[in-house]
N, C-alpha and C positions, 0 to 999 in steps of 0.2 A: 792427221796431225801427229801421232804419234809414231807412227812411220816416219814421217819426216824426221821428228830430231832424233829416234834411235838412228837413222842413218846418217845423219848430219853428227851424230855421237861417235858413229862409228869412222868416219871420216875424220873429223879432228883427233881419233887418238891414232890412227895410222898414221895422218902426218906428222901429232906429237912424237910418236914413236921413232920416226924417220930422222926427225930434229934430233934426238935424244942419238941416236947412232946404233939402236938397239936393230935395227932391219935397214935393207939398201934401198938406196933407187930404187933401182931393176924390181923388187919386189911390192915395194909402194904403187911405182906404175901399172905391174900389172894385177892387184887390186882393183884401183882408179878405174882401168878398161873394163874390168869384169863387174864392178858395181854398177857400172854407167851406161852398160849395155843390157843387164837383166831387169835395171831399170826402166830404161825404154824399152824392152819386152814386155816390161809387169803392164807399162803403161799404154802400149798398145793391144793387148792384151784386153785392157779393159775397155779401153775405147771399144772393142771390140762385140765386147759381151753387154756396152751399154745400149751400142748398135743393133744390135740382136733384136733389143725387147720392141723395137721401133720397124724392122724388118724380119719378119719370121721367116725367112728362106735362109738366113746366117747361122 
């Protein structure tokens, strides 16, 4: 849970920032890919290791 809204924290104030004129696009965007992709890493990741305890050959 607390994952979630530090990143949901972190998200609303890049795009505040964005609004604000303080950073571009181009830089906003490639935040957005790079949060959104080590996300579904973290979270495959864990599928991963939840999978484990269920199949010990992983």
């Amino acid at each position: 849970m607390v994952t979630v809204l530090g990143t949901s924290l972190v998200l609303f104030t890049v795009v505040y920032a964005e609004k604000k004129g303080w950073v571009d696009k181009g830089k906003v965007r490639v935040i957005m890919h790079i949060g959104m992709n080590m996300g579904i890493l973290g979270s495959l990741l864990y599928f991963l290791y939840t999978l484990s305890s269920f199949l010990p050959f992983l």
